[in-house]
C-alpha positions in Angstrom: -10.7 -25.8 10.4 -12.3 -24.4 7.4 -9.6 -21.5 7.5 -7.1 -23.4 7.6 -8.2 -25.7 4.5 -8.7 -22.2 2.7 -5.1 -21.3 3.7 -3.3 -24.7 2.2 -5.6 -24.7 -0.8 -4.0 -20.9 -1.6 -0.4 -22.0 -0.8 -0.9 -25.0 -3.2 -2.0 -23.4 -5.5 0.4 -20.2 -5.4 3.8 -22.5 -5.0 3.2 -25.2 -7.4 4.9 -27.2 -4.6 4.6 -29.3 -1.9 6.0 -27.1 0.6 3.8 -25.4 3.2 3.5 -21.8 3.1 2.9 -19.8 6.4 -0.2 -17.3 5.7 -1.0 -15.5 8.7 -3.9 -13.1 7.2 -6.1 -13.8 3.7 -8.4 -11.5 2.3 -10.1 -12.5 -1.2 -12.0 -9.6 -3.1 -14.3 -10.8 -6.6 -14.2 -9.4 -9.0 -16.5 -9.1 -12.3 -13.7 -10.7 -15.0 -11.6 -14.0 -15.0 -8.2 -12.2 -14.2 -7.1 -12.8 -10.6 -4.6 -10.3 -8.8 -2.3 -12.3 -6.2 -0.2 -10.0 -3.9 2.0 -11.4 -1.2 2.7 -8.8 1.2 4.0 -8.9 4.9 1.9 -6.1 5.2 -1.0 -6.5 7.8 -5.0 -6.6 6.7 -5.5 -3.7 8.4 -3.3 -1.6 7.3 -4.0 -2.5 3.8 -7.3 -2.8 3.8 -8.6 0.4 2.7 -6.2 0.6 -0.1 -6.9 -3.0 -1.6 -10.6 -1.7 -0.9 -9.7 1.8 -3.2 -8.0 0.2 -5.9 -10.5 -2.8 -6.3 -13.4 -0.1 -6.8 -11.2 1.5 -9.5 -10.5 -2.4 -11.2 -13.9 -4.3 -10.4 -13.0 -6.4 -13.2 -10.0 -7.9 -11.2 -10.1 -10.4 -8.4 -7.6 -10.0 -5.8 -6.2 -12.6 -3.7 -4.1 -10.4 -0.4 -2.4 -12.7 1.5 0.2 -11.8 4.8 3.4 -13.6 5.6 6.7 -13.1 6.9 9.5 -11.0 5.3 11.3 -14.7 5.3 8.6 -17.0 3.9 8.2 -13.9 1.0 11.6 -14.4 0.2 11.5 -18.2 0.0 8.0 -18.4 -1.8 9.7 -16.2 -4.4 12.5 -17.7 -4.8 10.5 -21.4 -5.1 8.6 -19.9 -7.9 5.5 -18.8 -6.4 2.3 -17.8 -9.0 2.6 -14.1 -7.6 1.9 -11.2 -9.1 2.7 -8.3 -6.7 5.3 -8.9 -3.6 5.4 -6.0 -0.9 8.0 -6.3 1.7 9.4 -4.2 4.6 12.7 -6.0 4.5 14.1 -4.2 1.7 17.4 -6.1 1.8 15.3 -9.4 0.7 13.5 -8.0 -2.3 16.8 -6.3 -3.8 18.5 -10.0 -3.2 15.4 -11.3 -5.5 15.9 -8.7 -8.1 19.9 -9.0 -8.0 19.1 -12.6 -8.5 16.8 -12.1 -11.8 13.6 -12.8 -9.8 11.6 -9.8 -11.0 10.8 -8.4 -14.1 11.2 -5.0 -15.0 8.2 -2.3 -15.2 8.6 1.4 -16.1 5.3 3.7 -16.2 5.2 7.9 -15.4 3.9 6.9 -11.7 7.8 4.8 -11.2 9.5 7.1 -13.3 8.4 10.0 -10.7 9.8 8.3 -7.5 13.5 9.6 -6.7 16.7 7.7 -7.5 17.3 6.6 -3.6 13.5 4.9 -3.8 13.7 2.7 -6.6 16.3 0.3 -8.5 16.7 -0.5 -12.5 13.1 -0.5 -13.0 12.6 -3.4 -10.7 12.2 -2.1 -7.2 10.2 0.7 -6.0 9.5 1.7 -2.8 6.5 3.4 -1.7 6.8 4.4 1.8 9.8 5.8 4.1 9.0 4.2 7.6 11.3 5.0 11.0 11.7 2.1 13.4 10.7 3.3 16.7 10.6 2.5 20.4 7.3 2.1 22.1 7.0 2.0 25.8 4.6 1.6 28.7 3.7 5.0 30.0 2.5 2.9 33.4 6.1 0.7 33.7 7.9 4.1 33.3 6.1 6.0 36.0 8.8 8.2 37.8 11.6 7.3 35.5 13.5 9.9 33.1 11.7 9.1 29.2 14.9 8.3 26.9 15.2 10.3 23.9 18.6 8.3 22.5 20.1 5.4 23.3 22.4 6.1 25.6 19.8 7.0 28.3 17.7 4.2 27.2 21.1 2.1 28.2 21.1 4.2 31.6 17.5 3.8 32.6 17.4 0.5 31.9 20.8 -0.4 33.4 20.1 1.6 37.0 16.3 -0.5 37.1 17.2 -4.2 36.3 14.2 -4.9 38.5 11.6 -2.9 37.2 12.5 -3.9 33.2 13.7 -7.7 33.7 12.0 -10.2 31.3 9.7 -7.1 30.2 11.8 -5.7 27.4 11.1 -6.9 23.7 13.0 -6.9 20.3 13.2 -8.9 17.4 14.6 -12.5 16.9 17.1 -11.6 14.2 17.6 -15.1 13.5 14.3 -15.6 12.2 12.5 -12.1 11.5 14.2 -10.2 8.2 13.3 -7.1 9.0 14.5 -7.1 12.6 18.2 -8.3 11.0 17.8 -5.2 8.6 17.2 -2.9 11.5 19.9 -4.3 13.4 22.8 -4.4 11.3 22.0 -1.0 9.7 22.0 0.1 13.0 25.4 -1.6 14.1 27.2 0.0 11.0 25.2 3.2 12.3 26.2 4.3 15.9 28.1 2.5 18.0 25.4 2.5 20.7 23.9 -0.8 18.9 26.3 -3.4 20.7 25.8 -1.6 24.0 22.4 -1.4 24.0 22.5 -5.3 23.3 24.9 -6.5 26.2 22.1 -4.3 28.5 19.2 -5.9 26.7 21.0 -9.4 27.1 20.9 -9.1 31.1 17.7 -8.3 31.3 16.2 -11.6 29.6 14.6 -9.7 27.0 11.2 -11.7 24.7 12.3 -12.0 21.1 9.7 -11.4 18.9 9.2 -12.0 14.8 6.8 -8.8 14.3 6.2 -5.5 15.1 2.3 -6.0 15.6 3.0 -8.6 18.4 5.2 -6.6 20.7 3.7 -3.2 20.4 0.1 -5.2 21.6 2.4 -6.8 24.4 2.8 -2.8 25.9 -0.4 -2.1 25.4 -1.6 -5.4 27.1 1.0 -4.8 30.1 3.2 -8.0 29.4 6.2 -5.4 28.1 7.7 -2.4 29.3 9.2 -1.2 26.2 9.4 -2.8 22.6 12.5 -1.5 21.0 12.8 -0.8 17.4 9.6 -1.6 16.2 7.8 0.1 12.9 6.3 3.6 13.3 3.3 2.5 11.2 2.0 0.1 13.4 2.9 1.6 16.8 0.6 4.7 15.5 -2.1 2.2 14.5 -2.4 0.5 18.1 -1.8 4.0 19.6 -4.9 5.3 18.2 -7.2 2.5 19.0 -5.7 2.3 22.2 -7.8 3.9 24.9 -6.0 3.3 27.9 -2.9 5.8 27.1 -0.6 2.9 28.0 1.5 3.1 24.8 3.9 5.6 24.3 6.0 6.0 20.9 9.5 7.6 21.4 11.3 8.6 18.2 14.9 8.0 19.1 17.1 11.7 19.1 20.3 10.1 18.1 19.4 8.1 14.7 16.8 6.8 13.4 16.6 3.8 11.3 14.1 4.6 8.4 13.2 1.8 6.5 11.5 1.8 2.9 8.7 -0.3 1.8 9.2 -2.0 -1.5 7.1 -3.8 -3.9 8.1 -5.9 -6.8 6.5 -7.7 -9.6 8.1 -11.4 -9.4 9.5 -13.4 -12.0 6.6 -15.4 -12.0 3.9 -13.3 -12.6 1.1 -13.9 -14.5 -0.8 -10.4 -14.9 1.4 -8.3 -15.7 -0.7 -5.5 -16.2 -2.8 -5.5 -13.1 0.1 -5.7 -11.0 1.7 -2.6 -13.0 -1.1 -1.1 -12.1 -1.2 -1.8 -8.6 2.5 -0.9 -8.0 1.3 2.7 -9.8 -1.5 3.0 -6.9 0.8 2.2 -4.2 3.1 5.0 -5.7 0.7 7.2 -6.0 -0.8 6.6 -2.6 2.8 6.4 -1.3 2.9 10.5 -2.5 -0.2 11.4 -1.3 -2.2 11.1 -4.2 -5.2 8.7 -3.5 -6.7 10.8 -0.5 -8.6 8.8 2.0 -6.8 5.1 1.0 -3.6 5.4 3.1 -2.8 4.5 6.4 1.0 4.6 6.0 3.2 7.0 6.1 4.2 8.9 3.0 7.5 8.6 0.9 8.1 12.0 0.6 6.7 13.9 3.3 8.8 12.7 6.4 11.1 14.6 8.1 13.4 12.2 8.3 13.8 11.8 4.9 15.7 15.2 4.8 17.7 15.1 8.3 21.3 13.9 8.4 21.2 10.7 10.4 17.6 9.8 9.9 17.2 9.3 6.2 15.8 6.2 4.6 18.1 3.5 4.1 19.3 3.6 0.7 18.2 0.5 -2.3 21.2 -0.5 -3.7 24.3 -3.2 -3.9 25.1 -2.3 -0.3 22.1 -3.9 1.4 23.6 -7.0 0.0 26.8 -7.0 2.8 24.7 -8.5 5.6 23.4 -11.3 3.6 26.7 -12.7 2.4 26.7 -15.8 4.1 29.7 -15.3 6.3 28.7 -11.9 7.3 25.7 -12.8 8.0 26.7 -15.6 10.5 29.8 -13.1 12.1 26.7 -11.3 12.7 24.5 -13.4 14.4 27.2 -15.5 16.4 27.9 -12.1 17.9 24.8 -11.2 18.5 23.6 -14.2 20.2 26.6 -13.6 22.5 24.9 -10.3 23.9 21.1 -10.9 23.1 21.1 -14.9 24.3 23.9 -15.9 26.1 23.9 -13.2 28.6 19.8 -13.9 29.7 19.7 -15.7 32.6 16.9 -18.1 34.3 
C-alpha cells in the first residue's frame, strides 16, 4: 500500500492532473542539490539501472526521479503536459508524433551532432540504440521439431503441429501495446509473410501480450512455446539469468525488424540542462563510450545496421502513415480478423 501511495503521489505531481498514470517500476536516486531529474522511460529498472547508477555518480548534485510505463501512457502523459524532463521510448513512431506535434524542444551538443542522419531528427529526436525484434522459443516445446530460421518455416512448423503449439504461442496486443503495432505494420509493409504468419497464429489461440518482459518470462516459465517478435535486449537479459537452458532466441533469416530507441526532451521540461546532459550519456553509452554502464545493444555496432533487409527503421515523416487515424483502424480491423476472430474456444 505504501507503494502504491508513492506511485499516485509521483503521477500527481508529474501530470498536473487528475488523471491516473500507470507506473509499473520507480526508482528515486538523491542527490546533494535542489534540482530534480524526472525521466519517463518504458525502459525496464534493470536494464537501466547501471546507467542511471553511472551517470548519477558523474551528477551527485542531481536527484533523479526513473519511472517505467508503457509506450502508450508515455505518449499520453506527454501529450497531457507532464513535468518531464527526459522521455525514452522504444516505440519510435510515438516520440516522432510528439515532436511533429511541437511537444519537444530542440537540443544540439557535439555528443547529438555525432549520431548519423538515420538516428536522429531536427535536433529533437535522437536515438541511442538499434534493437532487432526477435523470436524466443522453448528449447523443451521444440524437442524433435526443425528450429525456424524465417518465417515461412515458422508458418510450417507451427501449421503441421497445431497440437503441440495451441494456446502456447505469444505476441503482442497491437491494439494496446505501441511498440508491438510498430513491429507489426513495419513488418506488413516489409515481407509479405506478415499476414500469413497471422491467419496461422490466429488458429492456434495465440496469448496477447503488452510487453516484451512478460512473454519472454512466460518461455522460460513453460506457459509458452515461442514468443514472437519480442525485443533482443530483453530476451538476452532473461537468457543469461536463465539457468535452465529453456529459452532459445532465434534471429529471423528473412528480415529483421530493428527498432531504434529514442529519447526526447519534452515540451515541458523544467531542467533543461540535466536532461541535455543525460540525452549526451545515453549517446555516448549508445556508442560504446561509457564502458561498464550498458546493458543494451549499441547503435552502431550491429550487424544489422549494415545488411540489406535488417537495418534500423528509419526516424522520419514516414513512421507517421500507421498513425493516421484511418490507417491505423484498416490496420487493426484486419488484424483482429486473423489474430482474434480466427481463435477458437
Amino acid at each position: 500500500m505504501r507503494l502504491a501511495y508513492l506511485i499516485g503521489l509521483i503521477v500527481t505531481v508529474w501530470t498536473g492532473t487528475a488523471s491516473s498514470l500507470d507506473v509499473e517500476e520507480y526508482k528515486r536516486l538523491e542527490g546533494t542539490g535542489e534540482r530534480v531529474l524526472r525521466i519517463l522511460s518504458t525502459g525496464d529498472l534493470a536494464l537501466f539501472s547501471p546507467f542511471l547508477a553511472s551517470f548519477h555518480a558523474r551528477n551527485p548534485q542531481i536527484s533523479i526521479e526513473y519511472s517505467v510505463v508503457s509506450s502508450g501512457e508515455l505518449h499520453r502523459a506527454i501529450r497531457d503536459g507532464a513535468n518531464v524532463d527526459v522521455a525514452i521510448s522504444s516505440a519510435m513512431d510515438l516520440q516522432f508524433q510528439l515532436v511533429n506535434d511541437g511537444l519537444a524542444k530542440s537540443y544540439r551538443s557535439a555528443q547529438t551532432a555525432s549520431l548519423p542522419d538515420w538516428a536522429r531528427w531536427r535536433d529533437q529526436i535522437f536515438a541511442f540504440t538499434a534493437e532487432p525484434a526477435v523470436v524466443v522459443i522453448s528449447a523443451e516445446r521444440f524437442q524433435g521439431l526443425p528450429i525456424p530460421e524465417t518465417r515461412q518455416e515458422v508458418i510450417s512448423v507451427l501449421r503441421d503441429n497445431p497440437d503441440r503449439f495451441k494456446g502456447a504461442i505469444g505476441t503482442y496486443d497491437v491494439r494496446d501495446s505501441g511498440l508491438g503495432y510498430l513491429f507489426a505494420t513495419q513488418e506488413a509493409r516489409s515481407t509479405d509473410a506478415y499476414w500469413r504468419l497471422s491467419e496461422v497464429l490466429g488458429r492456434l489461440a495465440p496469448r496477447l501480450y503488452c510487453c516484451s518482459g512478460q512473454m519472454i518470462e512466460d518461455v522460460a516459465n513453460g506457459q509458452l512455446a515461442l514468443a514472437y517478435n519480442v525485443l533482443g535486449s530483453y530476451a538476452a537479459e532473461q537468457a543469461a539469468n536463465e539457468t535452465s537452458g529453456r529459452v532459445q532466441i532465434l534471429r529471423m533469416q528473412d528480415f529483421s525488424n530493428v527498432i531504434l530507441r529514442t529519447a526526447i526532451i519534452p515540451a515541458t521540461a523544467q531542467n533543461i540542462a540535466a536532461a541535455g546532459a543525460f540525452v549526451d550519456g545515453l549517446i555516448a553509452a549508445g556508442q560504446g563510450n561509457r564502458p561498464g554502464s550498458w546493458a543494451l545493444p549499441l547503435l552502431d555496432h550491429t550487424p544489422e545496421t549494415t545488411s540489406p533487409g535488417f537495418g534500423p527503421i528509419r526516424l522520419g515523416p514516414a513512421l507517421m502513415i500507421y498513425l493516421d487515424p484511418l490507417n491505423k483502424r484498416a490496420f487493426l480491423e484486419e488484424w483482429e480478423n486473423a489474430m482474434v476472430q480466427r481463435q477458437t474456444p
